[in-house]
matplotlib code that plots the C-alpha trace (Angstrom):
import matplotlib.pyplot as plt

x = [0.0, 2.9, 4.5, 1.4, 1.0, 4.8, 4.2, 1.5, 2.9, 5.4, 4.1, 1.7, 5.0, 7.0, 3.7, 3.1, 7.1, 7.5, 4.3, 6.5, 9.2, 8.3, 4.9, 5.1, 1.8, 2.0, 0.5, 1.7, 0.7, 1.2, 3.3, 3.8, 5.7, 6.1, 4.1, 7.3, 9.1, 6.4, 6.4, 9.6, 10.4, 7.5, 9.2, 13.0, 11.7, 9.8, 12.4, 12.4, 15.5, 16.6, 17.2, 18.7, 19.2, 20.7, 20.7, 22.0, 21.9, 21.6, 23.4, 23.0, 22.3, 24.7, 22.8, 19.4, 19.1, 15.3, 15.3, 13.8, 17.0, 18.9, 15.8, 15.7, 19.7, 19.1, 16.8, 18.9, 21.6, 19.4, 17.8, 21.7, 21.8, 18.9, 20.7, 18.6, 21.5, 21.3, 23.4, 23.5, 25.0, 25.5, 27.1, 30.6, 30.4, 32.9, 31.8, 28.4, 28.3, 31.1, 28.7, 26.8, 29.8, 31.2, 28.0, 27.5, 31.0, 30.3, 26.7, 28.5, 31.3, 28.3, 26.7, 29.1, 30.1, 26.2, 26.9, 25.7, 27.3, 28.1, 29.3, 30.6, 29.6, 33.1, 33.9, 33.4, 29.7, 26.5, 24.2, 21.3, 18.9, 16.8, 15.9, 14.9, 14.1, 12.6, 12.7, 13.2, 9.1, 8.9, 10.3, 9.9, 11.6, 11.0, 12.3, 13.1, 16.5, 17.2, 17.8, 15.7, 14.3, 13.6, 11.6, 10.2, 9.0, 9.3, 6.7, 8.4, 6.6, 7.3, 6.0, 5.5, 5.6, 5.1, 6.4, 8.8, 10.1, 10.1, 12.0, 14.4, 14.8, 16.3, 18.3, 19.8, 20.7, 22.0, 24.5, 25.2, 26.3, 27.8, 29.7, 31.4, 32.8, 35.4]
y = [0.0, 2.8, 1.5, 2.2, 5.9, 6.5, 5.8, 7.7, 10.7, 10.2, 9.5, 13.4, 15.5, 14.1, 14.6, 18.5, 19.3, 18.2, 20.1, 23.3, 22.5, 21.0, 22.7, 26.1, 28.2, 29.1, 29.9, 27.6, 27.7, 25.0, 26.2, 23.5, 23.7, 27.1, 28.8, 28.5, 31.1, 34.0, 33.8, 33.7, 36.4, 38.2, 37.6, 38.7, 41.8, 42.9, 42.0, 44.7, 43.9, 40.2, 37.4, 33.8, 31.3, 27.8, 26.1, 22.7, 24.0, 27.6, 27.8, 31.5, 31.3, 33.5, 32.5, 33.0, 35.9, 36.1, 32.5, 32.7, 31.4, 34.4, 36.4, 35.4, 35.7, 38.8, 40.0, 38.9, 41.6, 44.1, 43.6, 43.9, 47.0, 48.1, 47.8, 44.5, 41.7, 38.9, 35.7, 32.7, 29.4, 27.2, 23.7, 22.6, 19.2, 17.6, 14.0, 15.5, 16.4, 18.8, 21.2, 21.8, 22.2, 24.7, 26.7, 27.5, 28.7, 31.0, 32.2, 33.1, 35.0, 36.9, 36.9, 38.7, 41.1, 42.4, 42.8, 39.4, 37.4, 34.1, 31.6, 27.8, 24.5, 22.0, 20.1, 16.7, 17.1, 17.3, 20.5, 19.6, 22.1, 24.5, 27.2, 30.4, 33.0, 36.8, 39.3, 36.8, 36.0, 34.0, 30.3, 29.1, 25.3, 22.1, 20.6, 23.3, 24.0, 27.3, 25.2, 26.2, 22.6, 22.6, 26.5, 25.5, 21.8, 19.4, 18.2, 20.4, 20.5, 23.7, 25.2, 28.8, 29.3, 32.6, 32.5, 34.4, 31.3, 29.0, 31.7, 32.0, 28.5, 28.3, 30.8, 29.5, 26.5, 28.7, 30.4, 27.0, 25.9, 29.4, 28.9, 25.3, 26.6, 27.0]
z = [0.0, 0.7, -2.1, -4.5, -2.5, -2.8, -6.8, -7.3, -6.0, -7.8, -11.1, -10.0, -9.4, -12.7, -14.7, -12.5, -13.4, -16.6, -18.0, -16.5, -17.6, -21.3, -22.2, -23.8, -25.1, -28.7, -31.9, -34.1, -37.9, -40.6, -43.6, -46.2, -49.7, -51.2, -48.4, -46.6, -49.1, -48.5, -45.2, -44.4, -47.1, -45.5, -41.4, -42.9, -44.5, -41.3, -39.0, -36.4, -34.0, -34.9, -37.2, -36.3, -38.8, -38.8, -42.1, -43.8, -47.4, -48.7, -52.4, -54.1, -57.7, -59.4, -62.9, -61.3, -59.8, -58.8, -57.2, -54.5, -52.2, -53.8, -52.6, -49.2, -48.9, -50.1, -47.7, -44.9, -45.7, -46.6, -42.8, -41.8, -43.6, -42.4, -38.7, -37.9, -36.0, -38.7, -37.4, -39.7, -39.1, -42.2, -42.4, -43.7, -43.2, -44.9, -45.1, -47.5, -51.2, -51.8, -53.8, -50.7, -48.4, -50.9, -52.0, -48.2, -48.2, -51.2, -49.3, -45.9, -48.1, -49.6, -46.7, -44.8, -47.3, -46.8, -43.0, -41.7, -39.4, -40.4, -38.7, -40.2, -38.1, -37.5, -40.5, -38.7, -37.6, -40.0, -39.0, -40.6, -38.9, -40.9, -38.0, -39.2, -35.6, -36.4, -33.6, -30.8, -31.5, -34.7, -35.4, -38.6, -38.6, -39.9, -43.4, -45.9, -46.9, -48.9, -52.2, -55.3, -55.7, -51.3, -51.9, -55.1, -56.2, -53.3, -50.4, -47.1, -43.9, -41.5, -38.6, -37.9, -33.7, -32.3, -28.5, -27.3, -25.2, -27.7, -29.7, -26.4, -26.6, -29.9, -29.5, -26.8, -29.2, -31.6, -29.5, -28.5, -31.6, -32.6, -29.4, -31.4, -34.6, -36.4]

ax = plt.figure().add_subplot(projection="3d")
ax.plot(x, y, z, "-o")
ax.set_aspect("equal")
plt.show()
């Protein structure tokens, strides 16, 4: 019998602390396929104070200049210029396709010639996150990379979250990983 009591109130504080310490209140909108480019064109260009972004694969088009991955690089460094803090972390794996590792490259050079800060992930570890965070509110995350074929022709599923601690959250993890590079 005092085992059974002893379990149960157990089993009442892990449930009572975890849904503290686990459950956040947000408004979380679906945004599948090419919903994800307006929307996160749309959160970049009205970016107020901040932009975070973590990213597996984000090639600029030199030959395509209207894509709409050029467009959203783009409007990253025009929010720089604008005096928003843009902060992007890209992979450099080197154990993936060599075009990918060397088109990021190329983006964070461009990137940081606009005023961006861009940081490179260690060469030995995949980051294979696509985290976009606007004005420490918005979280756009889930599948899209910023790859013309990702933005324009495949099935991507994404989330939009507004919360500002879900948006503390990540960046936390971002300055985490900022914290590990080269």
């Amino acid at each position: 019998m005092q085992k059974r009591i002893l379990r149960s109130i157990t089993i009442l504080f892990l449930v009572l602390f975890s849904s503290r310490v686990f459950a956040f209140r947000a408004d979380v909108v679906p945004l599948n396929d090419s919903n994800y480019f307006k929307k996160a064109h749309s959160l970049i260009t009205n970016a107020q104070k901040s932009i975070y972004m973590i990213m597996y694969s984000a090639p600029f088009y030199e030959k395509y200049a209207d894509s709409p991955s050029n467009l959203l690089l783009k409007g990253l460094t025009c929010a720089a210029q604008k005096g928003v803090d843009v902060n992007v972390l890209l992979d450099q794996n080197d154990r993936q396709e060599i075009s990918n590792s060397d088109a990021n490259k190329k983006t964070a050079r461009l990137l940081e010639k606009g005023g961006v800060k861009v940081f490179l992930d260690r060469k030995n570890i995949t980051t294979h996150s696509k985290l976009l965070i606007i004005d420490a509110r918005f979280v756009v995350i889930g599948s899209t990379n910023w790859s013309y074929h990702a933005l324009t022709d495949n099935n991507e599923t994404n989330v939009v979250i507004d919360s500002e601690k879900i948006a503390g959250e990540y960046i936390k993890y971002f300055e985490e990983l900022k914290n590990l590079c080269r």
